[in-house]
Structures are given as structure tokens and as C-alpha cells.
C-alpha positions in Angstrom: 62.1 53.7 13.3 63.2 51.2 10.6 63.6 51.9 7.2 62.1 49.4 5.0 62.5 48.7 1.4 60.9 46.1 -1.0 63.8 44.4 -1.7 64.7 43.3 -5.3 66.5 40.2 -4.6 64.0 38.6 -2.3 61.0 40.4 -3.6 60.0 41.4 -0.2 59.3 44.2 2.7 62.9 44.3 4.2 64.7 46.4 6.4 66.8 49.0 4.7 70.3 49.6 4.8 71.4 52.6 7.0 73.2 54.3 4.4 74.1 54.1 0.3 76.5 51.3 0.6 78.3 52.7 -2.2 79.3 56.3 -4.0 77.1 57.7 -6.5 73.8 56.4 -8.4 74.6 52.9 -7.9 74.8 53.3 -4.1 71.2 55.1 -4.1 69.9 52.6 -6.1 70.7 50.0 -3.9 69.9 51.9 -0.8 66.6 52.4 -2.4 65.8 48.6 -3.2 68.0 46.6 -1.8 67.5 45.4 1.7 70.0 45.0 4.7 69.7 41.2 4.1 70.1 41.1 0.5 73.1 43.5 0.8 74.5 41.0 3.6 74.2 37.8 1.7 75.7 40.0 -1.2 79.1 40.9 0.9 79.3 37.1 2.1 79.2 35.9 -1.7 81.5 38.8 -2.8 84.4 37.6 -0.4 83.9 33.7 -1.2 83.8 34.5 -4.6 87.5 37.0 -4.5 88.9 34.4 -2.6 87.6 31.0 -4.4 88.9 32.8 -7.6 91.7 34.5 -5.9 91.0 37.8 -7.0 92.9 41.1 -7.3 90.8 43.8 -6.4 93.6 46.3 -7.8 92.2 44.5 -11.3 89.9 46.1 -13.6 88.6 42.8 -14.9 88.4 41.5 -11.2 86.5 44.8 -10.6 84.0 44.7 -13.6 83.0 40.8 -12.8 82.5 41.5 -9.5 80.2 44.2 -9.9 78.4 42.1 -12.7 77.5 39.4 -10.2 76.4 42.4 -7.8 74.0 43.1 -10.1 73.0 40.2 -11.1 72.6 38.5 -7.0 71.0 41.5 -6.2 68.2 41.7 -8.7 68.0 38.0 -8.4 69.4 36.7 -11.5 71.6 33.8 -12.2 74.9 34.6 -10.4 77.9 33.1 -9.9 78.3 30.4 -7.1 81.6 29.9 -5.0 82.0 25.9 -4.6 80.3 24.7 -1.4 78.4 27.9 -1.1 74.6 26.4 -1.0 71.7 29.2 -1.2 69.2 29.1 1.3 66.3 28.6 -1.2 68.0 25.8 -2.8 68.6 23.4 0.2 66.9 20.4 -0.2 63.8 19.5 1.7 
């Protein structure tokens, strides 16, 4: 049976992610409202993002801004864009 969630990025019955994609609170709070999509278009940004601004994940810094834009994609705030990268919901008609 699939495990839905409403999702807080798209603000929509979605299909849950298997498992906490990460340890702790963080991870169940994700697992609990974040759907298998959202998490998926998350882990796509993430990469063009560490390698548009060639980031070192062995940084702190690289670290903390990376899991500010988590946040912020995944409640559906204004996140940081990786050049070229065009969101679904923006693509013109």
C-alpha cells in the first residue's frame, strides 16, 4: 500500500518516501511532509547547486547553505536557482 503524505512543497496528496531520508528530527519531519517527489526534485537541485557553486561538502558553510535551501525548496520558499535550472511551474505557456 502507498504511503501518502500532504506534501509541503507542492501542497498536495503525494506518495511518501519509504524511509526518513535523513538522521534525527529533521529526517522525520521530512518523512512526515515531504513527498517522494518533492524530496526528488530536492536531490536534483542539491547536486546542480554543489556543482554550479563547486561546493565542498567537507565545509561547514557548504553544509549550513545547503541545508538552508533544503528548507527553504522544501516548504516552498524562495530558494536558490542553479543557472539553466527552470522549475516546472515557471515554464512559460
Amino acid at each position: 500500500l502507498m504511503r501518502t503524505v500532504h506534501c509541503r512543497r507542492y501542497q498536495e496528496e503525494l506518495e511518501g518516501l519509504d524511509r526518513p531520508p535523513l538522521p534525527g528530527a529533521k529526517g522525520q519531519d521530512i518523512y512526515e511532509s515531504v513527498s517522494k517527489k518533492a524530496w526528488g526534485d530536492w536531490q536534483a537541485l542539491q547536486t546542480m547547486l554543489i556543482n554550479e557553486k563547486h561546493l565542498n561538502m567537507m565545509d561547514l558553510d557548504a553544509r549550513k547553505y545547503l541545508s538552508e535551501q533544503m528548507d527553504l525548496f522544501l516548504s516552498g520558499g524562495e530558494h536558490d536557482h542553479a543557472e539553466g535550472y527552470v522549475p516546472p511551474s515557471q515554464t512559460s505557456e
